[in-house]
MDTraj code that builds the backbone (N, CA, C; nanometers):
import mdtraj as md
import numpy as np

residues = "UNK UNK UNK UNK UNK UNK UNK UNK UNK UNK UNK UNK UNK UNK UNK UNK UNK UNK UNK UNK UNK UNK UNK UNK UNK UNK UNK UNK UNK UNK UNK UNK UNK UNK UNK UNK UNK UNK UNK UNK UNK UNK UNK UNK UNK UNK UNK UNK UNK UNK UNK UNK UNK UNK UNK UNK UNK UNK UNK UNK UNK UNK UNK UNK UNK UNK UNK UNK UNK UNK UNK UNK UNK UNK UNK UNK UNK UNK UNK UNK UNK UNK UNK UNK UNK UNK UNK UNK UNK UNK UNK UNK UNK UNK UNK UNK UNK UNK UNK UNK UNK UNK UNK UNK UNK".split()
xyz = np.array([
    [2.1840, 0.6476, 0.5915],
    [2.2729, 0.5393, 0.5552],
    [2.1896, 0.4188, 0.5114],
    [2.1916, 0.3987, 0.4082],
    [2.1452, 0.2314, 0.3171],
    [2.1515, 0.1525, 0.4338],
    [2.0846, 0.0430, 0.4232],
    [2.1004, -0.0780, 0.5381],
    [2.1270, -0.1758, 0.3949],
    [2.2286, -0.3168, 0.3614],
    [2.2577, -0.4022, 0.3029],
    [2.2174, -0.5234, 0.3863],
    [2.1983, -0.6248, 0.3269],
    [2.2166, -0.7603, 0.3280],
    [2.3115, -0.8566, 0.3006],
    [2.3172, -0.9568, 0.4035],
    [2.4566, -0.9969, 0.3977],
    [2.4233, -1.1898, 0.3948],
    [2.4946, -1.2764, 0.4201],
    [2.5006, -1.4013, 0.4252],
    [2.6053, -1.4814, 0.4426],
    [2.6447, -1.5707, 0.5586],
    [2.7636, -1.6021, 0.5677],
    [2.7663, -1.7612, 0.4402],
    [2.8843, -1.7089, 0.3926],
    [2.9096, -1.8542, 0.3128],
    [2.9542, -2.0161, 0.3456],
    [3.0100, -1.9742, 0.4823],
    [3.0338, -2.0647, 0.5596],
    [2.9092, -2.1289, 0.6646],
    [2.8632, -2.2256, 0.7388],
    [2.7602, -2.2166, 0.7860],
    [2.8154, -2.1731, 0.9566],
    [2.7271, -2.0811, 0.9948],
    [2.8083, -2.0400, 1.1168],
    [2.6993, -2.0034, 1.2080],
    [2.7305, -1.9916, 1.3540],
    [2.5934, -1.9584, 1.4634],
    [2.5992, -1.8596, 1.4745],
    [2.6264, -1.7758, 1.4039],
    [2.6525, -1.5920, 1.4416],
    [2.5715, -1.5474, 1.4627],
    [2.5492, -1.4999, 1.6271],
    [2.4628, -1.4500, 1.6504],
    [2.3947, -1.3411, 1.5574],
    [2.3774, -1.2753, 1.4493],
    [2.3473, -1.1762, 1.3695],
    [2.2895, -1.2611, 1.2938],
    [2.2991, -1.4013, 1.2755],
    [2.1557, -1.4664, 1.1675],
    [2.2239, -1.4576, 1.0250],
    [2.1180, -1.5676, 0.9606],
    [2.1676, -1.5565, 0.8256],
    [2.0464, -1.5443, 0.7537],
    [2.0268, -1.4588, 0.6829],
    [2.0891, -1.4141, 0.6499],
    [2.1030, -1.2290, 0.7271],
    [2.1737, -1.1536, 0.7659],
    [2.1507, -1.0281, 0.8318],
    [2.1579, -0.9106, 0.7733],
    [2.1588, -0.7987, 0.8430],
    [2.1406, -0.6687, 0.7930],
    [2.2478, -0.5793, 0.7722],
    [2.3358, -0.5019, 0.7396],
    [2.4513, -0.4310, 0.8395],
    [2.3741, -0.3048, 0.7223],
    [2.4203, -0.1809, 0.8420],
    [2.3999, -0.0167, 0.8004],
    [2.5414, 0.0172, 0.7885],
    [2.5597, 0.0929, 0.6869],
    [2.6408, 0.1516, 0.6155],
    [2.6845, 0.1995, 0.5120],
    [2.7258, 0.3279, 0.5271],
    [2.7764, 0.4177, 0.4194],
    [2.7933, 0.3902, 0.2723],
    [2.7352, 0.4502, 0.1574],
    [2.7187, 0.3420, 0.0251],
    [2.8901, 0.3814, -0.0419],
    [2.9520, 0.4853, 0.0571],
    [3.1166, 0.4506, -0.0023],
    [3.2021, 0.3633, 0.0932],
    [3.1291, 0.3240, 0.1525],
    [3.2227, 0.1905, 0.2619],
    [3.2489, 0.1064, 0.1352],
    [3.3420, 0.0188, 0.1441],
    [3.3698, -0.1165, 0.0338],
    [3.2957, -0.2119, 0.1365],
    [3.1992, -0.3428, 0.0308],
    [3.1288, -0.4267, 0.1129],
    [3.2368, -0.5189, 0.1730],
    [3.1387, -0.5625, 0.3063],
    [3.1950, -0.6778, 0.3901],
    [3.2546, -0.7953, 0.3141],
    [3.3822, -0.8404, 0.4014],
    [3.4055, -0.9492, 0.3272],
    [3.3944, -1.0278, 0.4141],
    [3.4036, -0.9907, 0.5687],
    [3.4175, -1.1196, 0.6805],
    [3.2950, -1.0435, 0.7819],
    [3.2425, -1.1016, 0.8414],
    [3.1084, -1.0468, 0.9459],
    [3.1950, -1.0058, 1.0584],
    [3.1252, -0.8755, 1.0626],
    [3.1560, -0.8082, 1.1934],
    [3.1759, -0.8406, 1.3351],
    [3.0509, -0.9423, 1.3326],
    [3.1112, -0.9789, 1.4656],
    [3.1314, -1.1247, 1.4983],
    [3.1285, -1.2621, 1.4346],
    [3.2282, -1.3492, 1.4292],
    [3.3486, -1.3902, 1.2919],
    [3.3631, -1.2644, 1.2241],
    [3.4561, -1.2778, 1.1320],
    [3.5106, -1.3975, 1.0031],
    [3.3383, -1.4831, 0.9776],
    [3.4005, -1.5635, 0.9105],
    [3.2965, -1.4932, 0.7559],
    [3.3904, -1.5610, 0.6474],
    [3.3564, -1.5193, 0.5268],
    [3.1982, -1.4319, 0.4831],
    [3.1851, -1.3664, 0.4141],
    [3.0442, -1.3230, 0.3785],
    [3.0238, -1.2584, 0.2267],
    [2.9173, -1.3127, 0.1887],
    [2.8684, -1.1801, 0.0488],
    [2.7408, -1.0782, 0.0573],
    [2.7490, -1.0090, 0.0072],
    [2.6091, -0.9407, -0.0210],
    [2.5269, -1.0125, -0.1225],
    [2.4009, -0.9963, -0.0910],
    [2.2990, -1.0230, -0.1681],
    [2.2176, -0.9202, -0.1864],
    [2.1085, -0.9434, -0.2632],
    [2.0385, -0.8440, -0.3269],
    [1.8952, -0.8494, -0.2348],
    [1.8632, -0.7747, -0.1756],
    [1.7151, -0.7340, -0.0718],
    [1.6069, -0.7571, -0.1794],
    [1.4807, -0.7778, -0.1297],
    [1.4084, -0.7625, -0.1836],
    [1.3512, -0.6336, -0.1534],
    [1.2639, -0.5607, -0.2870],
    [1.2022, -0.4138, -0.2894],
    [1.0938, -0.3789, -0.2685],
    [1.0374, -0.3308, -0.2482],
    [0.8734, -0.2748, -0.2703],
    [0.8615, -0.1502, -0.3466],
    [0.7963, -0.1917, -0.4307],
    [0.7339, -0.1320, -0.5568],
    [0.5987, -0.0939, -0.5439],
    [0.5529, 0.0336, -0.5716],
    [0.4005, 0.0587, -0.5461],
    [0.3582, 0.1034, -0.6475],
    [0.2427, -0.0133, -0.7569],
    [0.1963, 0.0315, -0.8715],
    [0.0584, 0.0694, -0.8236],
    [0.0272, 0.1389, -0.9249],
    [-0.1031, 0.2002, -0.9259],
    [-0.2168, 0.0208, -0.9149],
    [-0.3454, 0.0606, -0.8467],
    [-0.4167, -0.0605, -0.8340],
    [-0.5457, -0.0563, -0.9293],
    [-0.5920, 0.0723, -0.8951],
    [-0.7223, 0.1378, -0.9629],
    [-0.7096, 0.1917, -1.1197],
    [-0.8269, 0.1517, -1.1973],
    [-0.8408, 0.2643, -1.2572],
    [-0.8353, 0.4049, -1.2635],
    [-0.8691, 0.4255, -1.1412],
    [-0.8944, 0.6046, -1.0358],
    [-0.7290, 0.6289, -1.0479],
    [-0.6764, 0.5553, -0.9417],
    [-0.5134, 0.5834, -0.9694],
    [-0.4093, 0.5840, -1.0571],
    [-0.4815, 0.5079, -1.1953],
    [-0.4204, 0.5236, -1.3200],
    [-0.4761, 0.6883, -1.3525],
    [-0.5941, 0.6979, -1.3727],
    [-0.5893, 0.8400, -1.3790],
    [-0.5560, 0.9743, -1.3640],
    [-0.5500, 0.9720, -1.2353],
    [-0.4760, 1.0770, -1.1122],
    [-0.3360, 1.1003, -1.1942],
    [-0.2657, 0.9631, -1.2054],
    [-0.1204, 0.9676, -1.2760],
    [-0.1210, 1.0036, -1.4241],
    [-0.1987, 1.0216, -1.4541],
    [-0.1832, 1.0511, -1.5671],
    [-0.1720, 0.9672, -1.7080],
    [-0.2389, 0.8568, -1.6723],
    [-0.2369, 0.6904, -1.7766],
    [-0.3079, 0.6848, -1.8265],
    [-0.3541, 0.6251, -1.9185],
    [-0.4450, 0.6006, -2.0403],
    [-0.4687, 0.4400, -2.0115],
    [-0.6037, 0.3635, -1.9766],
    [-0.5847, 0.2790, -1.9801],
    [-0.7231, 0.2336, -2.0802],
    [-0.6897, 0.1794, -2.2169],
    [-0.7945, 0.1245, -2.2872],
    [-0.8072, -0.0191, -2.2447],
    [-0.9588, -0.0812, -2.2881],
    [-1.0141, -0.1961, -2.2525],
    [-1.0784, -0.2652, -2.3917],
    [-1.0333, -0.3400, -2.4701],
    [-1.1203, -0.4077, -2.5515],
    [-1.2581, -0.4809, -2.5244],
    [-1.3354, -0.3627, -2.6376],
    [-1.4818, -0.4398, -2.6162],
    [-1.4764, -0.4795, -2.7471],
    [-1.4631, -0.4891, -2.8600],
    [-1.4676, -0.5699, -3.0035],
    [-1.3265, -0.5564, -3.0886],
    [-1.3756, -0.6164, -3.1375],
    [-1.2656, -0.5953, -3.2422],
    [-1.2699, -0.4359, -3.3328],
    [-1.1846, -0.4075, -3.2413],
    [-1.0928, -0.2673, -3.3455],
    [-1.2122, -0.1486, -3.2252],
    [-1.2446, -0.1654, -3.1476],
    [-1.3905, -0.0986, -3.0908],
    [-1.2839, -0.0761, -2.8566],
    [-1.2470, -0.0158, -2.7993],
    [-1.1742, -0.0033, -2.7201],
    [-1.2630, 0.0960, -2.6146],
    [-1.2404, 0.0584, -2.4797],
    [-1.3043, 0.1817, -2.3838],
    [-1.1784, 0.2409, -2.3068],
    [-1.2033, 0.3791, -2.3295],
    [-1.1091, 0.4461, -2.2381],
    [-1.1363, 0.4255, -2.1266],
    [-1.1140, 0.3628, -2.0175],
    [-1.2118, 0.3597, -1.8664],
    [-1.0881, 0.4945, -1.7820],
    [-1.0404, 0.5770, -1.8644],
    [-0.9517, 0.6914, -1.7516],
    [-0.9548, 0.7906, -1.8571],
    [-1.0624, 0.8072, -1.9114],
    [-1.1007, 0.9410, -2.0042],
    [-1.0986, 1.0404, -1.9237],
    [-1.0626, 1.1876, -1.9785],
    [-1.0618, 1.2439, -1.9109],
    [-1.0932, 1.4034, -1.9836],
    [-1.1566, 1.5122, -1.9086],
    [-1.1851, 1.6212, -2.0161],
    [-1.3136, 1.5948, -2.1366],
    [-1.2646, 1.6168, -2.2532],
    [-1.3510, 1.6283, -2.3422],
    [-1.2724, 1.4923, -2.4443],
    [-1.2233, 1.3522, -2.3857],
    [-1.1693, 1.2424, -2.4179],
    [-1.2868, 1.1947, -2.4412],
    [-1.2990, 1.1063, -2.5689],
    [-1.4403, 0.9959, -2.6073],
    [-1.4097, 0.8759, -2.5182],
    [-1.5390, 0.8114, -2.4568],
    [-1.5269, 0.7131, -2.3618],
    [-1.4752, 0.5922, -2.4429],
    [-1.5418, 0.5902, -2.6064],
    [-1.5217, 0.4779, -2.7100],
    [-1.4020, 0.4987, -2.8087],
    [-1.3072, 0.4183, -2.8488],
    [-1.1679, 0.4732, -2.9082],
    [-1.2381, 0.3464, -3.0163],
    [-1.2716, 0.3841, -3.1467],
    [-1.2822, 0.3355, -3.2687],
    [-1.1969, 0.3482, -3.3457],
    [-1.1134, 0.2061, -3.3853],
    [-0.9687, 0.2468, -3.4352],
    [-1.0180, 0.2981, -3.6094],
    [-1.0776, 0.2714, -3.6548],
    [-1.1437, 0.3238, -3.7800],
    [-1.1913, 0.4957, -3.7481],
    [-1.1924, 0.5678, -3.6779],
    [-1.2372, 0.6602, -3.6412],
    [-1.1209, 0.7494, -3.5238],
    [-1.0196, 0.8256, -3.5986],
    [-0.9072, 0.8571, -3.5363],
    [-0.9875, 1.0112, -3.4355],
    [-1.0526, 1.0004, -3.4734],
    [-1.1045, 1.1495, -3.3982],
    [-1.1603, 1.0813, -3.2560],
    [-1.1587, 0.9947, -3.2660],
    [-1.2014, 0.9521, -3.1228],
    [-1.0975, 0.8406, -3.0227],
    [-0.9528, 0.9048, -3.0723],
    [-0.8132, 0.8327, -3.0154],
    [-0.8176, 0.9183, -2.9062],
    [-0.7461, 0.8631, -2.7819],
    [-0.7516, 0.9096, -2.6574],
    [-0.6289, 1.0363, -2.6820],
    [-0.6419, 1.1464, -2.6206],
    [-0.5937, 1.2831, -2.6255],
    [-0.4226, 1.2595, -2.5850],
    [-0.2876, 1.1777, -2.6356],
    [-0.2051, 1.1220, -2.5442],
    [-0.1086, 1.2368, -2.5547],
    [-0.1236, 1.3174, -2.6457],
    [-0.0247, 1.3990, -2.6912],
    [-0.0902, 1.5446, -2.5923],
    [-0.1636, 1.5228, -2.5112],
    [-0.1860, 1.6305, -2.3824],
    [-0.1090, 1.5676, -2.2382],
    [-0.1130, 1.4747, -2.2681],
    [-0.0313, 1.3641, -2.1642],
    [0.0905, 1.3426, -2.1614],
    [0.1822, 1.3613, -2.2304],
    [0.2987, 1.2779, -2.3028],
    [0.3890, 1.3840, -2.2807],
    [0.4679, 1.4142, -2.2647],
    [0.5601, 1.5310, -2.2501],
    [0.7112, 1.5176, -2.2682],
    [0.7844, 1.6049, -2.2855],
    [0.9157, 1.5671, -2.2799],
    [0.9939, 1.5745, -2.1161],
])
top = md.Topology()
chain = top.add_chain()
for i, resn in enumerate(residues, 1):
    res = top.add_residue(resn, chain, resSeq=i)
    for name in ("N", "CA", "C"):
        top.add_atom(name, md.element.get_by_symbol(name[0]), res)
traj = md.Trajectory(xyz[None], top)
């Protein structure tokens, strides 16, 4: 069962805090009055945790391409991988990073 977030609109001592938690079913219809001193309430939106990759290493693993400009038109693959050129010379397409081994439907 989801846990939501809640907030009374009114200012109130409810013991449950403001802003609080309630668990329940994601086909319940949301609260309109708090459970346990019954005055007005809305939902709000929680905050998330999101876990992006940090590393180069972990861009890799996943499967990312991450180029680095060293000159103009001149790029380093730093998540080459296989028989990938470390240097991506945009004048020089034979040495574009392999994306179409990567890329899938």
């Amino acid at each position: 069962m989801p846990v939501y977030e809640y907030e009374h609109t009114e200012s109130s001592q409810c013991p449950l805090g403001d802003p609080f938690e309630w668990r329940q079913p994601m086909s319940a219809p949301r609260l309109t009055a708090c459970p346990t001193c019954g005055r007005p309430v809305k939902r709000v939106v929680s905050l998330v945790a999101v876990s992006t990759p940090k590393t180069d290493s972990d861009l890799k693993s996943l499967g990312f391409t991450k180029l680095v400009r060293r000159d103009k038109g001149v790029y380093e693959n730093v998540t080459a991988t296989g028989g990938e050129s470390r240097i991506w010379e945009v004048s020089k397409p034979e040495t574009m990073p392999h994306l179409h081994k990567k890329i899938g439907d």
